[in-house]
C-alpha positions in Angstrom: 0.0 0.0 0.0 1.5 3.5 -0.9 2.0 6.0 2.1 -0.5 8.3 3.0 -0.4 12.0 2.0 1.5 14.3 4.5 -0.7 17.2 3.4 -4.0 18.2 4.2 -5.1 18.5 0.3 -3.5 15.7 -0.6 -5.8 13.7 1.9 -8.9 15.2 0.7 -8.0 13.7 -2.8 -7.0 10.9 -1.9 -10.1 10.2 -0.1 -11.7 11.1 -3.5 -10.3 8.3 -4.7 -10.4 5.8 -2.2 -13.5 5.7 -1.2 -16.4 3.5 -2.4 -19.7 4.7 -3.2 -18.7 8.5 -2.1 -22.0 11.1 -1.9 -22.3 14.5 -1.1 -24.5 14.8 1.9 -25.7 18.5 2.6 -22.3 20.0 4.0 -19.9 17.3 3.6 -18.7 13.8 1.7 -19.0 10.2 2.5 -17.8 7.1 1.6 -17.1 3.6 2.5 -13.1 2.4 3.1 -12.4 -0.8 1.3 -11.3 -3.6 3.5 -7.9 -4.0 2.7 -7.1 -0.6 4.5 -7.0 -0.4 8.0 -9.9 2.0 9.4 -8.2 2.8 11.9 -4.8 3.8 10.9 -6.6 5.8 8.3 -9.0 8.0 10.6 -5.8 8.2 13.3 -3.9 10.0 10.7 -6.9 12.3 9.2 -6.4 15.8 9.3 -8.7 17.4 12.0 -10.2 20.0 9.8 -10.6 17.5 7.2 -12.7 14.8 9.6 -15.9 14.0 10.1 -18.2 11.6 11.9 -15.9 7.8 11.1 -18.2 4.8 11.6 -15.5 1.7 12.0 -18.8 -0.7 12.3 -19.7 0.2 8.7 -16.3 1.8 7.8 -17.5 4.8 6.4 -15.7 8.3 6.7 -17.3 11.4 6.4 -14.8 14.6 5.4 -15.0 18.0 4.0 -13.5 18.8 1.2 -13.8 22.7 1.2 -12.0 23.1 4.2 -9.1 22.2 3.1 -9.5 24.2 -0.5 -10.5 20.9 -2.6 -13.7 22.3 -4.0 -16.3 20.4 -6.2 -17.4 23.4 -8.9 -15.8 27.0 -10.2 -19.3 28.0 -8.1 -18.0 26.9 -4.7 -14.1 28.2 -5.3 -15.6 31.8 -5.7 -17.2 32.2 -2.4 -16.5 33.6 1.2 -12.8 35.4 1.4 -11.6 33.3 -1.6 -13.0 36.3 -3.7 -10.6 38.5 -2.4 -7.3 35.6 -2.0 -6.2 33.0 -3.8 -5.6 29.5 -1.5 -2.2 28.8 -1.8 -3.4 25.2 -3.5 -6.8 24.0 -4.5 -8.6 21.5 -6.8 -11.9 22.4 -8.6 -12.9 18.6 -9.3 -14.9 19.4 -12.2 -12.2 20.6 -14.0 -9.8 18.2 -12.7 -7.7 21.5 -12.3 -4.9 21.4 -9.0 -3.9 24.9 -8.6 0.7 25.2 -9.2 0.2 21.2 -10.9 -2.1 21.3 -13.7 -1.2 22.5 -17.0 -2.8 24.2 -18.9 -4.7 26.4 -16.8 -8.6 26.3 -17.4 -9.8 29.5 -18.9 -12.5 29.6 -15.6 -9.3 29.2 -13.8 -7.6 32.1 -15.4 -10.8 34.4 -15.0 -10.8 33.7 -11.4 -7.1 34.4 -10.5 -8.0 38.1 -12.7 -10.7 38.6 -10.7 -8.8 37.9 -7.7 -5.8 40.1 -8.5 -7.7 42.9 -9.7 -9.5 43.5 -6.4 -6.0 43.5 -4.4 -5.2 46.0 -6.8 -8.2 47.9 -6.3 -7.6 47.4 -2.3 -4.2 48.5 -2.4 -5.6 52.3 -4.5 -8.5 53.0 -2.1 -8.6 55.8 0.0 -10.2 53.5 2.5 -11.0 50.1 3.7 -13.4 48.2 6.0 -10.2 46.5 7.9 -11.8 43.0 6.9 -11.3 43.2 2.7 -14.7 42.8 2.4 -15.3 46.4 0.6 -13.4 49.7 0.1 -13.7 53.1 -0.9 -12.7 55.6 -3.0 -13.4 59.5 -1.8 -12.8 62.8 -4.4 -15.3 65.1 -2.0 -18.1 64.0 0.6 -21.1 64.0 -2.2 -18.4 62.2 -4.9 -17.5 58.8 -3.3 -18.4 55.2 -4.2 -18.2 52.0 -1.8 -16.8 49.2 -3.8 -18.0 45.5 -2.4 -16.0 42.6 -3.3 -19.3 40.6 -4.6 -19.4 38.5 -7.0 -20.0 34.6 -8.3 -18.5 32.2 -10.7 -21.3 33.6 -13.3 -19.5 37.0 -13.2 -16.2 35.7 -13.9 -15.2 37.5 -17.8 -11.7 37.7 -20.0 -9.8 40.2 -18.3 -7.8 40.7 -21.4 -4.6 42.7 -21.2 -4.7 43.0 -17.1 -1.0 42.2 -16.8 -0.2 45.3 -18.8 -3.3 47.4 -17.4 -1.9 45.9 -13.8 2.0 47.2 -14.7 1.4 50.5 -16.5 -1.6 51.9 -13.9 -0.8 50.0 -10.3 2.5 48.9 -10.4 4.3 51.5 -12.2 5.9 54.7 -10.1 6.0 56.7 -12.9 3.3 59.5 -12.1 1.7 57.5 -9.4 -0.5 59.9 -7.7 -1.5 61.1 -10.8 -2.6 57.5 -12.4 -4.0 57.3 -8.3 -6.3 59.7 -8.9 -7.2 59.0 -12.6 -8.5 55.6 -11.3 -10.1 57.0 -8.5 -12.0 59.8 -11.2 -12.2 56.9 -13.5 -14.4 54.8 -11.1 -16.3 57.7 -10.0 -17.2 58.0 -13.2 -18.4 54.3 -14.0 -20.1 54.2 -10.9 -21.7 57.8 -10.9 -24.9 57.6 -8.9 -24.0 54.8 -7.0 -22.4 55.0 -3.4 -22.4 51.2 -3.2 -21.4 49.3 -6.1 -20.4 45.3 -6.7 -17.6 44.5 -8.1 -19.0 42.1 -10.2 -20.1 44.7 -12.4 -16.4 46.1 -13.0 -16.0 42.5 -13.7 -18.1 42.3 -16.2 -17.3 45.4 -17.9 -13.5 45.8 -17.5 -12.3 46.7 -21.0 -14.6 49.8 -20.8 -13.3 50.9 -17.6 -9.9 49.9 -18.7 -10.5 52.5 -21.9 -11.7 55.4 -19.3 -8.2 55.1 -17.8 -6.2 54.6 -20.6 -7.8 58.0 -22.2 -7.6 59.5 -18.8 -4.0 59.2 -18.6 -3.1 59.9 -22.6 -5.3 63.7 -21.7 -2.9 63.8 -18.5 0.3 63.0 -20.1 -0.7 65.2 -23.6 -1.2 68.0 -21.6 1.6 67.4 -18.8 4.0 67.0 -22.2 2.4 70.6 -24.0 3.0 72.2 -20.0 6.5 71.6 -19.8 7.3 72.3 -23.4 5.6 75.2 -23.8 7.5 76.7 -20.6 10.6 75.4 -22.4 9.5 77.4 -25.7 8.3 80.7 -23.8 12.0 80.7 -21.8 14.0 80.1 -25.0 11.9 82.6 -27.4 12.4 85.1 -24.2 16.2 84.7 -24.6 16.2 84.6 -28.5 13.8 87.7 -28.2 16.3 89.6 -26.1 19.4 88.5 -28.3 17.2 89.6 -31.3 17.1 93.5 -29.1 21.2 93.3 -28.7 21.8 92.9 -32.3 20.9 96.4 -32.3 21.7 98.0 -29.0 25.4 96.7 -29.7 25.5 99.4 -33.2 22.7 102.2 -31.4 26.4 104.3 -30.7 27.7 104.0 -33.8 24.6 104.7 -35.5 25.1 107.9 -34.0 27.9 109.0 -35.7 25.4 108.8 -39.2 24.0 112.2 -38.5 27.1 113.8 -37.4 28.8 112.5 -40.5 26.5 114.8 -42.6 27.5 117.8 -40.1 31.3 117.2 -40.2 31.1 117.1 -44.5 29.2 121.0 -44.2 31.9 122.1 -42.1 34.8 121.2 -43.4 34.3 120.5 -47.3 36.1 123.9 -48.9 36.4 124.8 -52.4 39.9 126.5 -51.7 40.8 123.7 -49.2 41.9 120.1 -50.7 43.6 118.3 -47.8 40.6 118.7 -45.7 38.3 117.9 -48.6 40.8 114.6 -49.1 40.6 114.0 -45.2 36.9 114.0 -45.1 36.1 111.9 -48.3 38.7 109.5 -46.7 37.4 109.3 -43.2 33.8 108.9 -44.4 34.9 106.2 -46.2 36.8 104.1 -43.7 32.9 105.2 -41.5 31.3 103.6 -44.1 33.4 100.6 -44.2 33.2 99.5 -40.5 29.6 100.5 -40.2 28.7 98.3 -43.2 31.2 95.5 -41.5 29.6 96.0 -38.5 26.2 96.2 -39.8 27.0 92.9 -42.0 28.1 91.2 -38.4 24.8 91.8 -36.8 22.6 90.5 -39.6 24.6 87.2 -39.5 24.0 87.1 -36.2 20.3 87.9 -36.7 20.4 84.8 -39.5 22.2 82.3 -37.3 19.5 83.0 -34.9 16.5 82.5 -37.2 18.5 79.3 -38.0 18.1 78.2 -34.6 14.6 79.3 -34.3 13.7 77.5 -37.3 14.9 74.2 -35.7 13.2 74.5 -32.9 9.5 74.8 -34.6 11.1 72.1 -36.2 11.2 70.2 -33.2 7.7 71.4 -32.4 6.3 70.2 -35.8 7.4 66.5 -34.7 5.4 66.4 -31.6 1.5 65.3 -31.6 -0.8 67.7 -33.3 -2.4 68.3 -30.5 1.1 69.9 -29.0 1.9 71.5 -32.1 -0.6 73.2 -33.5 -1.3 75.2 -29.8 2.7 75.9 -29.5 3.6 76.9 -33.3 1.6 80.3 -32.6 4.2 81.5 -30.2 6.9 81.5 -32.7 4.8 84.3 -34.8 6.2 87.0 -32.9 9.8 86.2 -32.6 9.6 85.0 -36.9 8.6 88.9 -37.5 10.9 90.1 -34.8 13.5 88.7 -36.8 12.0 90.2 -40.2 12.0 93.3 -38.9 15.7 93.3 -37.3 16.9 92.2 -40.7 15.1 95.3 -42.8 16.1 97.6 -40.1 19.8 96.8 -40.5 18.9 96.8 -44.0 17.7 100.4 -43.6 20.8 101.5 -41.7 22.8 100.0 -44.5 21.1 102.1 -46.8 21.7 105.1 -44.5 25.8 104.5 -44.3 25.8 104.5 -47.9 23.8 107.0 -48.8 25.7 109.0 -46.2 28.8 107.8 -48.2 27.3 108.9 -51.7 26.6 112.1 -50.6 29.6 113.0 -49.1 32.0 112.0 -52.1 29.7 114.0 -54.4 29.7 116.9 -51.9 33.6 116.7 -52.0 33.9 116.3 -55.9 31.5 119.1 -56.5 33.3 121.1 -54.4 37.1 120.4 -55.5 36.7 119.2 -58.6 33.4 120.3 -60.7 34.4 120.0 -63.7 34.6 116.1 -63.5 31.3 115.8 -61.4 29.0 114.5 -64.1 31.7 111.5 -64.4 32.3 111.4 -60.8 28.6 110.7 -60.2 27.9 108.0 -62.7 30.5 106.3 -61.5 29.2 106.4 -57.6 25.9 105.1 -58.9 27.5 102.2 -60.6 29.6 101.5 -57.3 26.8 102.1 -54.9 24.6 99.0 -57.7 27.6 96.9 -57.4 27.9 97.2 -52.8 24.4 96.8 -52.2 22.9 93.7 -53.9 19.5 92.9 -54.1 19.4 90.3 -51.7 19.8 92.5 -48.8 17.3 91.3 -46.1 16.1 87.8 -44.3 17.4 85.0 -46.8 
């Protein structure tokens, strides 16, 4: 005869199988020992919570099955605090399933362990508990609050497809976990609105649903937490690109200056009997015109390099959802025609300088030499075609 089971389980199986004409009698199981197995031995070693009345006169044994998790139907596994946690090990005979030793798992079986880990879940989220499992709640204000009751049977048990992932991204997951907190909270709130008790059979039944209200939940959260921070990150870098756009010009306003003055110096010191100051100013307005239009040429690169930048960074914006981009593209508008109008007002000053120039040299030729003056100024228009090219603004 093989050895007895060590485990209180294992008994309630092997009982199963032992027995001879076994019944189900109200709350418990009978059956008769065959007579090659000592009746005593047998009820000596019987687990106490598995026993029952044992009649050695007519060697039957009555035991209960469900006490020690071997049940006979899904119907009586999903009952009493098994609803809320799994038994370490238990059979559902009509299955022939032994929880951690039969594979493949049953797809009744896999329902149940869903259910099962969904509520801890659930119970780990509330705001409150009971202190026995048996409900919990979940608070936003005094009127908005639903009690959630862990109810529900074997005929409530539904696929809970994707709940590993649903279970990892929402519950598990630190990333924003107050946030995804409360978006379940709001979420179940929402399913439940009216109802200040609810079963949880009914989140059972309709978990994809509830599993969508969270999913959109949190894609609104993150969508707007991602527009937030790059839209400060936008506002801060057009701030700077607006002020570097300002210093392209303050850095020439005191040289700019020196354009009116320039006009003043030539009607003072241009002479007709006086070449060598004539000489000096056509010179020195020259060399002005020179740096300003180096300096001018300087800051309009600078200007362009920082278009170039800007230009990569609505880039950037472009590749974002449209619902990022199309609220954060406006706020380039104003630094774009900031940067237009930089480049036409260094265009304008360009235009200045050399018209200054012009004037000046014709002044002086005029002056010293009129009888070559018609030559003269043909040939400052042709050099003034040939410095300033069409293409003098925003490329």
């Amino acid at each position: 005869m093989q050895p007895f089971p060590t485990h209180p389980h294992d008994w309630a199986l092997w009982l199963f199988k032992t027995l001879e004409q076994p019944e189900n009698v109200d709350s418990y199981w009978q059956g008769v020992l065959p007579q090659e197995i000592d009746f005593d031995t047998v009820v000596e070693a019987l687990p106490q919570q598995l026993k029952g009345y044992c009649d050695s006169d007519r060697r039957t044994i009555e035991f209960h099955p469900k006490a020690v998790a071997v049940f006979e139907s899904i119907s009586e596994l999903v009952d009493g605090p098994r609803r809320r946690t799994v038994p370490g090990i238990f059979t559902v005979r009509e299955l022939n399933y032994t929880h951690g030793r039969t594979t493949p798992v049953p797809e009744l079986i896999e329902q149940y362990l869903g259910a099962v880990r969904l509520w801890q879940l659930f119970d780990r989220t509330a705001d409150h508990g009971n202190g026995q499992g048996l409900s919990i709640h979940f608070i936003k204000t005094f009127e908005s609050k639903v009690e959630l009751r862990c109810e529900y049977s074997a005929s409530d048990l539904s696929p809970l497809d994707n709940l590993d992932e649903f279970a990892r991204n929402y519950f598990e997951s630190d990333h924003h976990r107050d946030q995804k907190r409360t978006i379940i909270r709001n979420a179940l709130l929402e399913f439940f609105k009216g109802q200040l008790i609810a079963p949880f059979s009914e989140l059972l039944r309709n978990f994809k649903d509830f599993g969508e209200k969270v999913r959109s939940a949190y894609t609104l959260y993150t969508t707007d937490f991602s527009f937030e921070k790059l839209r400060s990150e936008v506002d801060k870098q057009n701030l700077e690109d607006m002020l570097r756009l300002n210093k392209t010009f303050s850095d020439i306003q005191n040289q700019l200056l020196a354009i009116p003055a320039a006009i003043l110096l030539v009607g003072a010191n241009v002479k007709a009997d006086n070449f060598t100051a004539n000489i000096s100013t056509a010179v020195g307005i020259s060399i002005f015109s020179w740096i300003m239009w180096k300096l001018i040429r300087n800051q309009s690169d600078s200007i362009s390099a920082i278009h170039d930048e800007i230009r990569l960074r609505k880039d950037k914006v472009e590749e974002q959802s449209s619902e990022i981009s199309e609220k954060l593209l406006p706020r380039f508008s104003k630094l774009s025609a900031r940067v237009v109008h930089q480049q036409k007002v260094l265009g304008g000053i360009r235009k200045a300088v050399a018209i200054v120039w012009i004037i000046t040299i014709l002044i002086v030729a005029y002056v010293q030499w009129p009888e070559f003056f018609p030559y003269l100024f043909d040939l400052l228009i042709e050099t003034t075609r040939t410095l300033i090219p069409d293409d003098l603004y925003l490329r």
